[in-house]
C-alpha positions in Angstrom: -9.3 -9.9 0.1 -8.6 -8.2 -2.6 -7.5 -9.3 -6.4 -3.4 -9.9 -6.5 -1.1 -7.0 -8.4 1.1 -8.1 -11.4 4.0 -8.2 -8.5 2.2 -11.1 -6.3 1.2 -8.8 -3.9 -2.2 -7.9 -3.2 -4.0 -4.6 -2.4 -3.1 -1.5 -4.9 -0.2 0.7 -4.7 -1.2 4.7 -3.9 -1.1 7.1 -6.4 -2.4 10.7 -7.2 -6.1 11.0 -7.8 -6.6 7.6 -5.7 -7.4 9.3 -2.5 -11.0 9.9 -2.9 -11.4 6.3 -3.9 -12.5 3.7 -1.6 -10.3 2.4 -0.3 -8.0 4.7 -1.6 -4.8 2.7 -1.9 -4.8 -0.7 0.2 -6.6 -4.0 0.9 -10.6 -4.3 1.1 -11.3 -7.5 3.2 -14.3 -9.1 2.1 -14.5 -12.0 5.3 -13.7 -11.8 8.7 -10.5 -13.0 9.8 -13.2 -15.5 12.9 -10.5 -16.1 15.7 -7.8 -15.3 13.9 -6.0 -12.0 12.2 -4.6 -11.4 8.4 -0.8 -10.1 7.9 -0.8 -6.5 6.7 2.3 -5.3 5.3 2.9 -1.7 4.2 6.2 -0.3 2.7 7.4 3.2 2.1 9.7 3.4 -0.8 11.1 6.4 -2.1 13.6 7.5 -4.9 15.2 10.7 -4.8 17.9 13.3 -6.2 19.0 16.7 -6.7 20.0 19.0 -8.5 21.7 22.8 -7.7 23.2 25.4 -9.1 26.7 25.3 -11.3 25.5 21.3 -11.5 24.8 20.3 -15.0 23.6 16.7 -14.0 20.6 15.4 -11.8 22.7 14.0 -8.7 21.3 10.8 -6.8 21.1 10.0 -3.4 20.0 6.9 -1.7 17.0 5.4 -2.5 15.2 3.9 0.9 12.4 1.3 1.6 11.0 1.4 5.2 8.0 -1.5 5.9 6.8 -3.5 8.8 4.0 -6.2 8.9 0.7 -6.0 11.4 -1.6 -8.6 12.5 -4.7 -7.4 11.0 -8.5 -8.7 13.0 -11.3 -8.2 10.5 -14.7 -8.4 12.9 -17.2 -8.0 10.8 -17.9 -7.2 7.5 -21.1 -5.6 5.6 -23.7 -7.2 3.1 -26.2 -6.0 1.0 -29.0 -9.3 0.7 -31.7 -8.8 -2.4 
């Protein structure tokens, strides 16, 4: 799998210019998972606020995390041999 992030966590957090990139943002498995599977957990996190007119000040609102974790099976994986 792929190297562990400052946080713990492995994979690498999206971001703009990563989508052409492969993978773009996420976890490259580098074995099969055999008979078994490998937990994939994805969040959404956002931070957000407004502002309108007659408001002098940048108004917050909730910030939200939404995740779940998925039993991932790797098959099969591909090798280059020299």
């Amino acid at each position: 799998m792929s190297a562990p992030l400052v946080d713990g966590g492995i994979g690498g957090r999206c971001a703009k210019g990563k989508a052409e990139r492969t993978p773009p943002c996420g976890v490259a498995y580098l074995r099969s998972s055999g008979d078994g599977t490998f937990p994939l957990q994805a969040a959404l996190i956002w931070k957000i606020s407004w502002t309108g007119t007659g408001v002098n000040d940048e108004q917050p609102l909730p910030d939200g995390t939404f995740g779940a974790e998925q039993p991932v099976t790797v098959r099969g994986i591909q090798a280059v041999d020299r």
